[in-house]
VEXMISE-292793 format. One line per field, with one value per residue (C-alpha): x, y, z; residue in one letter. Coordinates in nm, 2 decimals, decimal comma, always signed. Layout:
BEGIN
X = X  ...
Y = Y  ...
Z = Z  ...
sevex = a  ...
//
This chain:
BEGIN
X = +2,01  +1,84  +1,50  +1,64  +1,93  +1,64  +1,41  +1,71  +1,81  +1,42  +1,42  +1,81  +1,65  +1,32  +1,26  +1,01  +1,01  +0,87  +0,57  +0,43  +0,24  +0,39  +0,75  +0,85  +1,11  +1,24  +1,37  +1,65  +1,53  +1,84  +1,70  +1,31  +1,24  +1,48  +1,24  +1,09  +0,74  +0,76  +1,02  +0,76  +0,47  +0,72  +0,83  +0,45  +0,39  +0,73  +0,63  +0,31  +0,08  +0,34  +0,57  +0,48  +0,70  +0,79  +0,78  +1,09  +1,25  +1,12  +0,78  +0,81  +0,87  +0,56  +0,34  +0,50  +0,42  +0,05  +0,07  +0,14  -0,07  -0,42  -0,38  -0,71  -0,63  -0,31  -0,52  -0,77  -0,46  -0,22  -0,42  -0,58  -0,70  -0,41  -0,45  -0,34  +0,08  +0,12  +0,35  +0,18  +0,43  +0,29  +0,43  +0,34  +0,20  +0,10  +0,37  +0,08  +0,10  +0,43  +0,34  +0,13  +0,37  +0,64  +0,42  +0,56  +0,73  +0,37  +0,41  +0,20  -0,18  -0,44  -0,74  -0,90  -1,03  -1,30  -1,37  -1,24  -1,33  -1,12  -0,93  -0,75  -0,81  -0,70  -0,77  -1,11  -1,24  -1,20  -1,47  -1,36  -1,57  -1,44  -1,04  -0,91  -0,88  -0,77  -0,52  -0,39  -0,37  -0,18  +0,05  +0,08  +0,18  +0,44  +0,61  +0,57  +0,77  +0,50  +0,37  +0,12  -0,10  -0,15  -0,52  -0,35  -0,04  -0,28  -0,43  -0,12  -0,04  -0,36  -0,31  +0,02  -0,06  -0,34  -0,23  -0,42  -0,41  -0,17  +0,08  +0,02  +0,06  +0,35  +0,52  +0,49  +0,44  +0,07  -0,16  -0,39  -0,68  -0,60  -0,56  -0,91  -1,03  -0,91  -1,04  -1,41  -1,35  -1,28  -1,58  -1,86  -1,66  -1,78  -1,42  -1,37  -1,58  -1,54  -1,63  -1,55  -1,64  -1,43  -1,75  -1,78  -1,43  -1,38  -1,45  -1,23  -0,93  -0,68  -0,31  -0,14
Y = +1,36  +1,66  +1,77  +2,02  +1,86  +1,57  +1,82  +1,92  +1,56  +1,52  +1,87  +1,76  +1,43  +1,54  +1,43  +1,58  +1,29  +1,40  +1,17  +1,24  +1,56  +1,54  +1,53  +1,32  +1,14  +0,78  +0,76  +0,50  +0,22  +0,30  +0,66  +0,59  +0,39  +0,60  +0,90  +1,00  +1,11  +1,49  +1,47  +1,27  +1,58  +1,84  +1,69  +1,69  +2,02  +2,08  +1,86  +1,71  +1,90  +1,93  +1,57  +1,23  +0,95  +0,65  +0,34  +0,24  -0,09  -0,30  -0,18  -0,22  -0,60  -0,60  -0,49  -0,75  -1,01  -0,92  -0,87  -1,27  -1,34  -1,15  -1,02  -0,86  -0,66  -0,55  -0,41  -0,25  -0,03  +0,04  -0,11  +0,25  +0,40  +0,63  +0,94  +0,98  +1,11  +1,03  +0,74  +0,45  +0,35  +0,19  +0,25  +0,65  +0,77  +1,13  +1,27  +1,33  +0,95  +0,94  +0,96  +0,68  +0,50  +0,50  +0,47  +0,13  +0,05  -0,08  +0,08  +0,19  +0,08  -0,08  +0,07  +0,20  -0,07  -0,03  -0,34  -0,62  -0,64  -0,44  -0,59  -0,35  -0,32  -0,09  -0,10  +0,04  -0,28  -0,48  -0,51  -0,35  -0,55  -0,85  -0,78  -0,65  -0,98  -1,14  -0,94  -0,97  -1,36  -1,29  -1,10  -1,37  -1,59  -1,41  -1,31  -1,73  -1,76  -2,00  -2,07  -1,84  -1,85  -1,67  -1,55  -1,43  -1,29  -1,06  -0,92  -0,85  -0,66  -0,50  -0,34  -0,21  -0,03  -0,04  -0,37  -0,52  -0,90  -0,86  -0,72  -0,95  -1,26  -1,13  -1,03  -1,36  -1,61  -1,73  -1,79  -1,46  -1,74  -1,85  -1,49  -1,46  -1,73  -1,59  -1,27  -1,45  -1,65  -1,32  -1,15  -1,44  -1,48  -1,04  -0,97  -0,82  -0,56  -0,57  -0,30  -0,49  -0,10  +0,24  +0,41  +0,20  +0,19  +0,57  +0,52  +0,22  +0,44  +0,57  +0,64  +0,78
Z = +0,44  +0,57  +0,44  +0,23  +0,11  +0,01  -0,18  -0,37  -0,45  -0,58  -0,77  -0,92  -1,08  -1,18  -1,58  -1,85  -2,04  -2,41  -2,46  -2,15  -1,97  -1,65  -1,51  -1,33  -1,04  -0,94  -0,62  -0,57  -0,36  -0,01  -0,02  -0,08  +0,23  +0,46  +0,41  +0,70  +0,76  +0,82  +0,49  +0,25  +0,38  +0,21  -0,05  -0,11  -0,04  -0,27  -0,58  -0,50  -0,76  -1,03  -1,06  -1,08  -0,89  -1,06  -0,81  -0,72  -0,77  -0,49  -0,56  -0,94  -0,86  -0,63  -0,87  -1,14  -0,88  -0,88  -1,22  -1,30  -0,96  -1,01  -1,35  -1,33  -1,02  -1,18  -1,51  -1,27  -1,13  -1,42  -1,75  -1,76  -2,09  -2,24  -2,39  -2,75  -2,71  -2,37  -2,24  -2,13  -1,84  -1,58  -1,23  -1,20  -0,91  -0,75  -0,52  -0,26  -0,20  -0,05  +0,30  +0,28  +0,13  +0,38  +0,65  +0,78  +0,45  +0,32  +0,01  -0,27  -0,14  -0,33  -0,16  -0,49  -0,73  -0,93  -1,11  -0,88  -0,51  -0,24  +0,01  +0,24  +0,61  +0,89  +1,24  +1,15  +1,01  +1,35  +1,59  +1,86  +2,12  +1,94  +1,85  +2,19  +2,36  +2,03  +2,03  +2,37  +2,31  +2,06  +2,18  +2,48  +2,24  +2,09  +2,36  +2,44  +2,15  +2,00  +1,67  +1,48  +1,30  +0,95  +1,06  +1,37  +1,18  +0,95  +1,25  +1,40  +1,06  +1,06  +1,39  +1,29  +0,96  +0,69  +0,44  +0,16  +0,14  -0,16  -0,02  +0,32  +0,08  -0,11  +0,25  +0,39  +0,09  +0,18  -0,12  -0,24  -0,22  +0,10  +0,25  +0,12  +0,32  +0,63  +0,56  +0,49  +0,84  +1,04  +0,88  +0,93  +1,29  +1,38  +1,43  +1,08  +0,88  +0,50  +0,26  -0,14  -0,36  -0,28  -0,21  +0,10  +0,25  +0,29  +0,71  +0,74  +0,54  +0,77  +0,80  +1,13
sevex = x  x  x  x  x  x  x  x  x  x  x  x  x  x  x  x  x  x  x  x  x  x  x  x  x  x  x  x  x  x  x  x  x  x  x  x  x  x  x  x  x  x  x  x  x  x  x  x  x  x  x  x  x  x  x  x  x  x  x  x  x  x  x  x  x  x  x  x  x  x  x  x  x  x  x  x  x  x  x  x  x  x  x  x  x  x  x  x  x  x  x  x  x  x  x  x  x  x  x  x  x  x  x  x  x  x  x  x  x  x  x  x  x  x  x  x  x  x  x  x  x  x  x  x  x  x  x  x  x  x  x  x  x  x  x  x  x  x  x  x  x  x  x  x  x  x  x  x  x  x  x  x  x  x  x  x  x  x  x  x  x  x  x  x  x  x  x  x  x  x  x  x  x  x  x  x  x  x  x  x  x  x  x  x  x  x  x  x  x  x  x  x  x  x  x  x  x  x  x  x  x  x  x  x  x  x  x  x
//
């Protein structure tokens, strides 16, 4: 689907739902994660200010994951206060998101929590004296085709694209407690930085 043919797809299925003060669009699933980088920037700069997306499916049962996982974390992202005659539907998200979204199918990121702890990491949080040869071993051991560990897995992840130790648990089936303690071993070890509040993270935030 061209980019065009794609912002008329969005525009075709866009919804102004009555109880609610913005319009918005769901994205089927096969089309959502097929978008492509420049495509997710204009559909932005097409809809970004004016329609809301609804998460799509695969997402939706993310979130309903964490939901019966870290219910507190789940209320501290959708359990908002809702104006009087609005919808309260969870799941609704600003177009201007998309990008970061797609960006190695990570999905919608939890980066901005305001009464639980923040754990989301890019390759700004490692210690670059520290990671480098970390990461080289392994890499070795990859390519030995032996065993890893999860520690070593989330830095592997980590390198590759911004990920919260949600959505690293929910990827490979690890414990959110035990993720946890990996992430406290890496950062009393000097090969992690941590930043818990969203006024501390803004320098370890970045997409490419």
């Amino acid at each position: 689907m061209t980019t065009q043919e794609l912002i008329g797809y969005v525009h075709s299925r866009i919804e102004q739902p009555p109880a609610m003060a913005h319009a918005v669009v769901a994205i089927p699933d096969d089309i959502f994660w097929s978008i492509s980088r420049e495509q997710a920037e204009a559909l932005t700069e097409a809809f970004g200010t004016t329609v809301f997306l609804r998460l799509p499916e695969s997402e939706k049962k993310f979130f309903d994951w964490l939901r019966s996982t870290e219910p507190a974390v789940w209320q501290d992202l959708w359990g908002m206060d809702i104006p009087d005659g609005e919808s309260n539907e969870p799941y609704l998200v600003g177009m201007g998101l998309l990008p970061e979204m797609l960006h190695e199918a990570r999905g919608f990121p939890i980066c901005d929590l305001t009464t639980q702890p923040n754990f989301f990491f890019s390759i700004k949080n490692f210690n670059a004296e520290e990671i480098k040869p970390m990461i080289d071993a392994i890499v070795q051991r990859i390519e030995n085709k032996v065993d890893v560990s999860a520690k070593e897995i989330l830095l592997m992840e980590i390198r590759r694209a911004p990920i919260d130790v949600w959505r690293f648990a929910y990827f490979y089936r690890v414990p959110v407690e035990d993720v946890k303690l990996i992430v406290a071993e890496l950062v009393e070890d000097g090969i992690l930085r941590y930043a818990a509040n969203r006024e501390d993270m803004s320098e370890f935030l970045q997409w490419e």
